[in-house]
Each structure stands twice: as structure tokens, then as C-alpha cells.
C-alpha positions as CSV (number, residue, x, y, z in Angstrom):
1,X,2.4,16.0,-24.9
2,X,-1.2,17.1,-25.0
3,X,-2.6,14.4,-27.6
4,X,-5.9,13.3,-29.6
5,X,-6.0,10.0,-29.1
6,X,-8.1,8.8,-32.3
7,X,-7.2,5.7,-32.6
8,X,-8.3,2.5,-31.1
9,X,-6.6,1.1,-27.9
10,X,-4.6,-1.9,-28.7
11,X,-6.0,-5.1,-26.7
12,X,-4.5,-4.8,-23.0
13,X,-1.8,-7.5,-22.5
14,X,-0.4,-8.9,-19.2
15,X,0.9,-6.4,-17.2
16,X,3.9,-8.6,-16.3
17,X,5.2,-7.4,-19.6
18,X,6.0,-4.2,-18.7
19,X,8.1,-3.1,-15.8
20,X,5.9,-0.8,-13.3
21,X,9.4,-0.1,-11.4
22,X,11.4,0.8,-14.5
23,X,7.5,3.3,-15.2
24,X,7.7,4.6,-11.9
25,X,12.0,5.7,-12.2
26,X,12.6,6.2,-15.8
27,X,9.5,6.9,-17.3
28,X,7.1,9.4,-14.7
29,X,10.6,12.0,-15.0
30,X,9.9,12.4,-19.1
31,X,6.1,13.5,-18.1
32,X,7.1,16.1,-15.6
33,X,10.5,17.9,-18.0
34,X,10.2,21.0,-19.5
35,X,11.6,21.2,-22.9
36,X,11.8,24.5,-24.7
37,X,8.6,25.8,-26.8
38,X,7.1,22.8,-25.3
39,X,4.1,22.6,-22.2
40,X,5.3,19.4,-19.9
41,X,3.1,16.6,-20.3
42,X,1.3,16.5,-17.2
43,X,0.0,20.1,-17.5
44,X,-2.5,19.0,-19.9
45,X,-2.4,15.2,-19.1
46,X,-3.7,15.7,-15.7
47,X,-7.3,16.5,-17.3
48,X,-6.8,15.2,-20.8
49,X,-6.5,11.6,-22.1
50,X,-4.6,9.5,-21.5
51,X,-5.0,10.6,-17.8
52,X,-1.8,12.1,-15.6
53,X,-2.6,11.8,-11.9
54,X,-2.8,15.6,-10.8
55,X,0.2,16.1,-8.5
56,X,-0.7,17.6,-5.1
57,X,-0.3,20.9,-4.2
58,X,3.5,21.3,-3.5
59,X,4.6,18.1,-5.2
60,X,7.3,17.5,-7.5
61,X,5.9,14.2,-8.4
62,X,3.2,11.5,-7.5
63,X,3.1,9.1,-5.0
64,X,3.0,5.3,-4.8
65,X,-0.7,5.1,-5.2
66,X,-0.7,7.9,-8.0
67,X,2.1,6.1,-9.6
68,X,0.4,2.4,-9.9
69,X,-2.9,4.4,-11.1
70,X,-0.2,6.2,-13.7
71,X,1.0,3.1,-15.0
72,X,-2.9,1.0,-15.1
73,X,-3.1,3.5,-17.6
74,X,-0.5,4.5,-20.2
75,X,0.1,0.4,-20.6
76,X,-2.8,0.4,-22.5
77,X,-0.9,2.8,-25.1
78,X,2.0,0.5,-25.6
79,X,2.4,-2.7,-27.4
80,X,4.6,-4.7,-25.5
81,X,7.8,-5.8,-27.3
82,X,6.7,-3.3,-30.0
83,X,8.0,0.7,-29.9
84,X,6.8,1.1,-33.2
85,X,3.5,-0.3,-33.0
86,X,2.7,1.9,-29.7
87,X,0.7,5.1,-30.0
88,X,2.5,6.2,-26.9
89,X,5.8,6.6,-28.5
90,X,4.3,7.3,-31.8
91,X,2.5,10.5,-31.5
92,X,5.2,12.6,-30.2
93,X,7.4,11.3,-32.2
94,X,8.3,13.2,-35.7
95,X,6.4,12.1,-38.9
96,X,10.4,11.9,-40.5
97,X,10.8,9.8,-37.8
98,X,8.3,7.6,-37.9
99,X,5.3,9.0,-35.9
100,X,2.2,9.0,-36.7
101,X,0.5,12.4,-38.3
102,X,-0.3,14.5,-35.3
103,X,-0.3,15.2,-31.4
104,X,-2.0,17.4,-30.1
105,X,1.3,18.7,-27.7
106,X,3.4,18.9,-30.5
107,X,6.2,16.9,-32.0
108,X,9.1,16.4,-28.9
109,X,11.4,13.9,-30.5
110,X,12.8,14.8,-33.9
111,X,14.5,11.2,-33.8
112,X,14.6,7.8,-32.4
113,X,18.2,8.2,-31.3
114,X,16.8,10.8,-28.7
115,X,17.2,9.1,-25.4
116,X,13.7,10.2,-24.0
117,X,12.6,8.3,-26.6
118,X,15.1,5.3,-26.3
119,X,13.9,5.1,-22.6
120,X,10.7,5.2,-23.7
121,X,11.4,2.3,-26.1
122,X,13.3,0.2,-23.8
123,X,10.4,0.3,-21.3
124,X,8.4,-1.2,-24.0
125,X,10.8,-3.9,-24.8
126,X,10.0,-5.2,-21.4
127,X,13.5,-2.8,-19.3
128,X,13.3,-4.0,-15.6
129,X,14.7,-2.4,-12.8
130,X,17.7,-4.7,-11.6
131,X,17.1,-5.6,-7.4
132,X,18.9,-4.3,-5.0
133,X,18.6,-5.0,-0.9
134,X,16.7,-2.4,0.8
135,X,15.4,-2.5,4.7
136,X,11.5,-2.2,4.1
137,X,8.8,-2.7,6.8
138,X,5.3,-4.2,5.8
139,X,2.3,-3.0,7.4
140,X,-0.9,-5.2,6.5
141,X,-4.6,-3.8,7.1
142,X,-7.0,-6.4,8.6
143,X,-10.2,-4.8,7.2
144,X,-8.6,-4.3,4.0
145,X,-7.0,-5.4,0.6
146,X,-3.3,-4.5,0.9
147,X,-0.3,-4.1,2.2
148,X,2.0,-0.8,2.7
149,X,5.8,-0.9,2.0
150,X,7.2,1.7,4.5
151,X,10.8,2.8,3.6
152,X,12.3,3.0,7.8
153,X,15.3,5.5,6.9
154,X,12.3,8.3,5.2
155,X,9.1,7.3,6.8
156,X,7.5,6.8,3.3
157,X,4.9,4.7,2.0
158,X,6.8,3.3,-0.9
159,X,4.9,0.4,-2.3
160,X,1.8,-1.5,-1.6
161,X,1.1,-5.2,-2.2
162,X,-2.6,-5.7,-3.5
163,X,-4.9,-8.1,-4.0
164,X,-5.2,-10.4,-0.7
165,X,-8.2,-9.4,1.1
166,X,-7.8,-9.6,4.6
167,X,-3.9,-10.3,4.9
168,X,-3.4,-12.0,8.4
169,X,0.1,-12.3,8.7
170,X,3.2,-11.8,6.7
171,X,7.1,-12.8,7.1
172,X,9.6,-12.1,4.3
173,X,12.1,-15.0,3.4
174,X,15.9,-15.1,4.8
175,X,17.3,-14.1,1.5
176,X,14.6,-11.1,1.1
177,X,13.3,-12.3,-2.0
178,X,9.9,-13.2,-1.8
179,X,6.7,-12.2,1.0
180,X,4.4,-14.5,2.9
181,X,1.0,-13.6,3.7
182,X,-1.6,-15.4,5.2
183,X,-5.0,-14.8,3.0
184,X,-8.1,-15.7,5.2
185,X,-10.6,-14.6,2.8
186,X,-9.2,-17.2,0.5
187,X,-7.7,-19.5,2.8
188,X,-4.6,-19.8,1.4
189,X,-0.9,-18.5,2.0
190,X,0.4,-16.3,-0.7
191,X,3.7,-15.7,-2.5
192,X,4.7,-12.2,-2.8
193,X,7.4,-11.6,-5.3
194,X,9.8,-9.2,-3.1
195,X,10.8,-7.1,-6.3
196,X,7.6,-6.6,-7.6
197,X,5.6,-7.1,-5.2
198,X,2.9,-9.3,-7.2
199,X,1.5,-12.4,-5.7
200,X,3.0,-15.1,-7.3
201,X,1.5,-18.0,-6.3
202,X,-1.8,-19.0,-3.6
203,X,-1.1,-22.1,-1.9
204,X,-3.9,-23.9,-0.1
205,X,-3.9,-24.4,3.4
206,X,-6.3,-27.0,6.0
207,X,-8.2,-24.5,7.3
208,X,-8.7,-20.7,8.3
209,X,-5.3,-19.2,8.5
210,X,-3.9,-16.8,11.4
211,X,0.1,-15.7,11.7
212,X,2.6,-17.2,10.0
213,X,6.7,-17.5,9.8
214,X,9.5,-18.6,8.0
215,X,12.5,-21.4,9.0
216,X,16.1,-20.0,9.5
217,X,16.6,-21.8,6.3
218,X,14.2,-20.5,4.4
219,X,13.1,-23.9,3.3
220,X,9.4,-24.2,4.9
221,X,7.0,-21.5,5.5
222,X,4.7,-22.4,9.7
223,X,1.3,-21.1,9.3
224,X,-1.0,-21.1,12.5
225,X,-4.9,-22.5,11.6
226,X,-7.4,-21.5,13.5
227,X,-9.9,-23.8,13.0
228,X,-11.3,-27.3,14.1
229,X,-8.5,-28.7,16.5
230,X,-6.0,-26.6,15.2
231,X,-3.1,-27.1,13.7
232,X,0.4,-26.0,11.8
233,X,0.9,-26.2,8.2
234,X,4.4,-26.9,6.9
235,X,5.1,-25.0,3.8
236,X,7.7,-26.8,1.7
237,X,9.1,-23.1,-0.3
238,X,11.3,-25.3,-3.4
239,X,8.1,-26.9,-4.4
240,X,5.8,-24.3,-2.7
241,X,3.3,-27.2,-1.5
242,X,1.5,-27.7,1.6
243,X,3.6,-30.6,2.8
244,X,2.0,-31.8,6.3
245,X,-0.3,-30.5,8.8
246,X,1.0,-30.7,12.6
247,X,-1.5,-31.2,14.9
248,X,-1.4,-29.4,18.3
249,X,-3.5,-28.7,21.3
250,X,-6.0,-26.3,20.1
251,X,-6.3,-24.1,17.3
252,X,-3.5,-21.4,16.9
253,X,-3.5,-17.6,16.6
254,X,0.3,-17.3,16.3
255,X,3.0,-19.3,15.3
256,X,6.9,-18.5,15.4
257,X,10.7,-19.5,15.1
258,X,12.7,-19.3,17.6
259,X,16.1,-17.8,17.4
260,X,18.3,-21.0,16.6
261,X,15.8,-21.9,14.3
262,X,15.3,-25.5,16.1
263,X,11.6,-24.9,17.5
264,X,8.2,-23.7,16.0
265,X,5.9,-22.0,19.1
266,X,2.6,-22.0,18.4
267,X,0.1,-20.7,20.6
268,X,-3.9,-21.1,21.0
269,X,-6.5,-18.6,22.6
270,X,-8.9,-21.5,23.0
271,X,-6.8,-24.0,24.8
272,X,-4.5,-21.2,26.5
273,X,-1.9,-23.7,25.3
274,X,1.4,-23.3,24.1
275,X,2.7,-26.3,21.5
276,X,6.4,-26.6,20.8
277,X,7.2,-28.5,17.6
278,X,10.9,-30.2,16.5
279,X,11.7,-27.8,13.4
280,X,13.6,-30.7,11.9
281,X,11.1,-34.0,12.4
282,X,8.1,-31.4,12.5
283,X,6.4,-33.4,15.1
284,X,4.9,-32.3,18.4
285,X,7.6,-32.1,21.0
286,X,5.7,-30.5,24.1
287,X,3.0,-28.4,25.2
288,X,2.2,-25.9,28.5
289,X,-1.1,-24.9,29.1
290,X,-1.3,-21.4,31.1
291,X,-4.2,-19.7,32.8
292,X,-5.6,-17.7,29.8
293,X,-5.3,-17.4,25.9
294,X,-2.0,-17.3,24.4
295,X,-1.5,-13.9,22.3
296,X,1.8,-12.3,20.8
297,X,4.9,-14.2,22.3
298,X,8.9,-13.0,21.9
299,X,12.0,-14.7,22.9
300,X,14.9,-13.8,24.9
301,X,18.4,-15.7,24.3
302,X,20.9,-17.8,26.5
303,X,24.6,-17.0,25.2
304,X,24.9,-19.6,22.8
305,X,22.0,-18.3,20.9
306,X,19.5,-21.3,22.4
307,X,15.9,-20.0,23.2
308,X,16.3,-18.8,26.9
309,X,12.4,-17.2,27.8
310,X,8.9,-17.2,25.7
311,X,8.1,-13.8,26.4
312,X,3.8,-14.6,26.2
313,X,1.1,-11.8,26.3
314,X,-2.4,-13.6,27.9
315,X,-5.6,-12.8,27.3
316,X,-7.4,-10.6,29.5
317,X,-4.6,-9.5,31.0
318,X,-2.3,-6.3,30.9
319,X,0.9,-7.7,30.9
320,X,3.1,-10.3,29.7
321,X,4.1,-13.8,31.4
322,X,7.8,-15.4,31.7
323,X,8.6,-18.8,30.5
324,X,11.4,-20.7,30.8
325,X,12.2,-22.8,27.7
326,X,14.5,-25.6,29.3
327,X,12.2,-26.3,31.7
328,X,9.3,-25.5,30.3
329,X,7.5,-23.8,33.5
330,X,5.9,-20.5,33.8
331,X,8.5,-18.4,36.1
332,X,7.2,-14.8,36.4
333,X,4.4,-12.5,35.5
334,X,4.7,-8.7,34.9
335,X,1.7,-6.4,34.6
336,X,1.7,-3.1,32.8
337,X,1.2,-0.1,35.1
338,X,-1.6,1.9,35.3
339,X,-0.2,5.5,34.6
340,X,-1.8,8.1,36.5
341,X,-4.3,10.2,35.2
342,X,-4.9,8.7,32.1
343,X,-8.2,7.1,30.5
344,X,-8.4,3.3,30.4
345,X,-9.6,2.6,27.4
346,X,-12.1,-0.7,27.4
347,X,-14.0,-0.8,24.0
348,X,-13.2,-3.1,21.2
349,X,-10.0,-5.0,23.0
350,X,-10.9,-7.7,21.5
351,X,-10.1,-9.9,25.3
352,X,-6.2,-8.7,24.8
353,X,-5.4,-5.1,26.4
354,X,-2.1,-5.7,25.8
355,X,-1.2,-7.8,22.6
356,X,2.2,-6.8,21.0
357,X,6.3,-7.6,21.7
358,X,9.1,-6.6,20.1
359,X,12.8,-6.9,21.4
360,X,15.9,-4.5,20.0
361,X,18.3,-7.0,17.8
362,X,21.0,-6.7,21.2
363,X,18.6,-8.1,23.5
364,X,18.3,-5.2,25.5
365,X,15.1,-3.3,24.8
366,X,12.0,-5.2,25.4
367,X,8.4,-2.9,24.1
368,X,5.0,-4.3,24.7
369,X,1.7,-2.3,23.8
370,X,-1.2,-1.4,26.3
371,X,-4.7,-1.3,24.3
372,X,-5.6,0.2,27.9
373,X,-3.4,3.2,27.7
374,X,-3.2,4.1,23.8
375,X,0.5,3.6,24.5
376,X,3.9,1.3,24.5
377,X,5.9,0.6,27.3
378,X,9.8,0.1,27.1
379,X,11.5,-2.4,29.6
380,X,15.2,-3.0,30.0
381,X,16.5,-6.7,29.7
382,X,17.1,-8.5,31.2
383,X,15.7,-7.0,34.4
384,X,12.4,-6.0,32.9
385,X,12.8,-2.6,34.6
386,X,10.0,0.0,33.1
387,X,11.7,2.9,31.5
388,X,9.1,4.6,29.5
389,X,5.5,5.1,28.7
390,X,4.7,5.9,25.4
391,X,1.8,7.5,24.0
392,X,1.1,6.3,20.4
393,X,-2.7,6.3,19.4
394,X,-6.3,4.3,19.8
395,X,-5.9,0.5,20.1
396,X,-2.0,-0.1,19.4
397,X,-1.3,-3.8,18.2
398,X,1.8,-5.8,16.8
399,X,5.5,-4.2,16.7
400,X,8.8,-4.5,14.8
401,X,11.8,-3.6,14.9
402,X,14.2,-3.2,11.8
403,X,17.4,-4.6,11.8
404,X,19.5,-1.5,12.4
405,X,17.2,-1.5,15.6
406,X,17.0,2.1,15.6
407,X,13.5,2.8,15.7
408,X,9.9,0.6,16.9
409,X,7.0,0.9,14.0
410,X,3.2,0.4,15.9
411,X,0.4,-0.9,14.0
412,X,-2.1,1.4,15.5
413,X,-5.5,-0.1,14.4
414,X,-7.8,2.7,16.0
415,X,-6.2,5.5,13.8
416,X,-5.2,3.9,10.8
417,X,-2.0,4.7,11.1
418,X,1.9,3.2,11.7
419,X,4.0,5.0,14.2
420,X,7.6,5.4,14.6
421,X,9.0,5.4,18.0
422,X,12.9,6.3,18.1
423,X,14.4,3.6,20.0
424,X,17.3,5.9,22.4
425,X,14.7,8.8,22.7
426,X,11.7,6.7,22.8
427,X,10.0,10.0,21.7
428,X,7.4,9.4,18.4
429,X,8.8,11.2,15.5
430,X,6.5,9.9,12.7
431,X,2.8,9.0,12.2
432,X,2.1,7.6,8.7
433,X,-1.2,7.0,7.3
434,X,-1.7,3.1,6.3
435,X,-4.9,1.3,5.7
436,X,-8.4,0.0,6.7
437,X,-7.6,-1.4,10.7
438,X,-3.5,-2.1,10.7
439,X,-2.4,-5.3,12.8
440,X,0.3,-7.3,11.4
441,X,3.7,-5.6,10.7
442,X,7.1,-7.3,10.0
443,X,10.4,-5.5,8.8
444,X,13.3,-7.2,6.9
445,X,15.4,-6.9,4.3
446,X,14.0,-7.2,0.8
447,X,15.3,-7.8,-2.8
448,X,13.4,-5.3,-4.3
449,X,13.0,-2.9,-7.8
């Protein structure tokens, strides 16, 4: 499909208008066929124009970030809406057909009836890929631009969400359609769109966002500001407006919903305070100060499903802290061991060597991460006996847990990469390469292309 591109580009139009999804599955395949007396297309395409990303050595076809590079290209040789009006279905196409003179790779399509062709057509006439529920976790990267989509059942990066420069936190909605990332360079909270993962929509928030989450519901978005003297942002997600601002007793680093969906805990590093709002009047309901900041914070559950425990992570301190939610009192405080024989890492903690919960979807597992020790440490619920150290990488952070709650993912900031901790082994069995600094991580299920 080796071509002389003479002719003029037509004028780039939105890329909305043509499906990147429907590109990436339909599309790529018909560069990478051989057909007989033909060369595939991306043999000369990887050096010629327009430009094939080379495949790597050993690959049978690109990547994510090949594949968006791929299709900012060859969408600037179609006219959407209009088969017959784009050069890239034109020029291989036979002159009895209705292509143009020449290509330089030859004529492959002797007809429009041939269904390279027709894919190629119905690409241009705007084809999407229909949505389908898929388990994804999303890995953001505090010193960077994006977001990776990390398929949990292959360990591959399989999207990436651009375009919000340092993404704080992110939460996907209860019926896995869209993604919510706090912005702070722009001080707003962002829609993603779940199936094509494009930011729909920047809402503006009171002040410097932190972590954010979503009600049972789905019907308001909690974002934690961290500035002046603090506050929550209600989200309202039908009109997607910024509703009311709840104050609270300092300002917040991380905000969340508890299991029965009745309470929104936010917590401050500069008041060491924990504020407890009423989900359904969102007003202030109660507040417990502790002896240092609040960090990460989990929950445990009562048989009913009411909130039993805030599992909080202080600063300074390498452990977590117990409290009960009923009656609202700090109960018990567990530090981290010190494994022997092992460095104790004290650069760049940022006053938090341990600052990351996660709890198995039975209520049995409990992890939390130790900056200290480059590791995670698994306890049992709900006697909080220690039953592993694991070694994971330079400055481990936040943790989830997908919904099969088979296997913990680590944002490990130091190395720039996500682990994957097998829950019942609690061996690592995959390290994949993310962005610029990772923190934040969520997993869910997403309506996605």
C-alpha cells in the first residue's frame, strides 16, 4: 500500500468523527495482511508517508501508544462521512472502481464490494465499536499527563486517558460508564467518557482539588479541596454542576464513601481531622481529630453492611490506626514491623512511610504499603494478624483491588511502574511500566469500546 501522496491533505476535522476503537480492531488488521503479488502495507508504511508505527522486534502488531499515534495520522486521509472523497480509500482502490490514477503499492481492491474496502468505508462513515463491560484498573501519574488502562486478567496497558495534567484522583461511576478525575493543574474535576476514554466535560471546583469518589447512586461525584479551610465539593452527575461546597475542619487530602453509601469521610493532613458528612442532607455530621495527619483510610463492615471501622494511615507514622464508626473513638493502633535486615528507606516520604489500604471484596485480606521497606504487608481480618511481607519497589503508594479480588495492583511511584501481587500467593507476578511518578489507582468495571 506503498503510496505517493500528491495531493493536498483535506482540512483535519474533529476526531470525534471517526472511531479510534473501530481503527485500532478493524482497521490496523488490513495494514498488517498479506495478499498475493502484494507487499503488506506496513513494510513500506513504517518509513514512507503516511507513516506506520514500526512494530517492535517480535511483534505482530502495535501497541496502545503506537495505535493512537497510528490513528493521529491516517485521519488526516479520510473525509469523514465521505469514502469517496478520501485519498485513503482512493488510491488503492482500482481506477474501474473509482480510484484515483495511481499508488505507489499497487491496486489491492479491484471493487468496492471488497470487504477490506467496505470496512474501510464504514470506518469512514463514522462505525463505532459497540460497549461492552470489561474489569479495567486505572493507574494515574502525578508528574504526568495521563492515565493507563491496565487490562487485570493480561497485565496489559490497554488504553490511556490524556490530556489532564497532573490527574489527582480518579473513581469510575456505578454503572462503569464514565471516569472522574481530579485535574489540579486546572482545578477542575473531569468527565472521562468510559468508552472512549475522551474527557468530556471540565467542571470547576472551589479550590485545589485532591482525591475524589463517587455516591452508591451514582448521582454526585465528593471531591476533597485542599485549600483555604478546606472543604467537599458535591458533584451533582445529571446536570454535571458543582452543586454545594461542604465545609469541614481543615482542608482535605482524601475523601470517600463508605460501604452503605450513607457517609462521605473526609480527612485533613493539616488539622489531623477526620469530618464525617450525611450523604443525603450533605451537611457536617461529626468530626475526630487524632494525633497526626490523616492519609489513606479503608473500611471494615458490621454484618448488615453498616460502616464497622475507619481503617486510617497517620502521618509520620508506619502503621495504620483503628476507629470505631458508632462510637466514633480511636480503638487501636498497629505498626508495621520492621523486617530484619532490610534497608529503611527515609528519602522523599513525603511525612507518610506508610500511605496505602486496600481490603479483598470478602473482608478478609487487609494490605497496607511501607514506603520504609519498598514493600506491602498482608493482614488477616478481622484479627489484623501479619501474614506476609512483600517486596514490590521504591516508594509504594495507593492500592486496589479488582472485583474478582484475585490480585492487589501497587502504584509504585519510585520505579514508575504498577505491580501485581497475586492475592492467595501473595507472590508478585507482574511489573508494568506506567508513567511519570504513579499514585492514584482505582479498578472497576467499565463500559468500554
Amino acid at each position: 500500500m506503498t503510496a505517493l501522496w500528491l495531493l493536498a491533505l483535506p482540512l483535519a476535522l474533529p476526531a470525534q468523527q471517526v472511531d479510534y476503537a473501530y481503527f485500532k480492531q478493524h482497521v490496523q488488521p488490513i495494514f498488517l495482511k498479506k495478499r498475493p503479488g502484494h507487499a503488506r502495507c506496513v513494510t513500506c508504511h513504517d518509513h514512507r508517508s503516511p507513516q506506520l508505527q514500526p512494530l517492535a522486534a517480535g511483534a505482530s502488531t502495535w501497541d496502545e501508544a503506537q495505535s493512537r499515534k497510528n490513528f493521529a495520522i491516517w485521519k488526516l486521509f479520510v473525509v469523514p462521512g465521505q469514502p469517496l472523497k478520501s485519498q485513503m480509500l482512493l488510491h488503492p482502490l482500482a481506477r474501474a472502481a473509482g480510484g484515483d490514477s495511481f499508488h505507489g503499492g499497487g491496486k489491492h481492491w479491484q471493487s468496492q464490494n471488497d470487504p477490506e474496502w467496505q470496512t474501510l468505508a464504514a470506518w469512514v462513515k463514522g462505525q463505532t465499536v459497540p460497549a461492552s463491560a470489561v474489569t479495567r484498573v486505572l493507574q494515574s501519574n502525578s508528574a504526568g499527563d495521563t492515565i493507563h488502562v491496565i487490562d487485570p486478567a493480561t497485565h496489559q496497558v490497554v488504553g490511556m486517558i490524556e490530556d489532564i495534567e497532573v490527574p489527582h484522583g480518579l473513581v469510575i461511576s456505578p454503572d462503569g460508564s464514565r471516569i472522574y478525575v481530579t485535574n489540579e493543574s486546572r482545578v477542575t474535576l473531569d468527565v472521562v467518557d468510559a468508552g472512549s476514554l475522551a474527557v468530556l466535560r471540565r467542571i470547576p471546583l472551589s479550590g485545589l482539588p485532591n482525591n475524589v469518589d463517587v455516591a452508591k447512586d451514582g448521582r454526585h461525584v465528593y471531591v476533597g479541596i485542599r485549600q483555604g479551610t478546606g472543604a467537599v465539593d458535591v458533584i451533582d452527575t445529571s446536570t454535571l454542576t458543582n452543586v454545594k461546597s461542604v465545609p469541614v475542619k481543615g482542608e482535605i487530602h482524601n475523601v470517600y464513601v463508605t460501604p452503605d453509601g450513607k457517609h462521605v469521610v473526609a480527612g485533613s493532613i493539616a488539622s489531623s481531622t477526620i469530618s464525617v458528612i450525611d450523604a443525603a442532607t450533605h451537611t457536617l455530621s461529626w468530626t475526630l481529630t487524632l494525633s497526626s495527619g490523616i492519609r489513606p483510610m479503608t473500611f471494615t463492615r458490621n454484618a448488615d453492611g453498616s460502616t464497622k471501622d475507619i481503617i486510617v494511615q497517620l502521618s509520620d507514622f508506619h502503621g495504620f490506626a483503628l476507629v470505631d464508626f458508632a462510637t466514633r473513638k480511636e480503638t487501636r493502633r498497629i505498626t508495621l514491623p520492621d523486617p530484619p535486615g532490610q534497608h529503611k528507606e527515609t528519602e522523599g516520604l513525603q511525612g507518610s512511610p506508610s500511605h496505602g489500604l486496600a481490603i479483598t471484596p470478602d473482608g478478609k485480606l487487609l494490605w497496607a504499603t511501607s514506603k520504609y521497606y519498598d514493600s506491602v504487608m498482608a493482614y488477616s481480618l478481622p484479627d489484623y494478624k501479619l501474614l506476609k511481607v512483600v517486596k514490590v519497589g521504591l516508594h509504594p503508594d495507593w492500592l486496589t483491588i479488582p472485583p474478582d479480588g484475585k490480585q492487589l495492583f501497587v502504584a509504585v511511584a519510585g520505579d514508575d511502574i504498577t505491580v501485581v501481587v497475586d492475592n492467595k500467593t501473595m507472590e508478585v507476578v507482574k511489573k508494568i511500566p506506567v508513567g511519570a511518578v504513579p499514585k492514584r489507582i482505582t479498578s472497576g468495571v467499565l463500559k468500554m469500546k
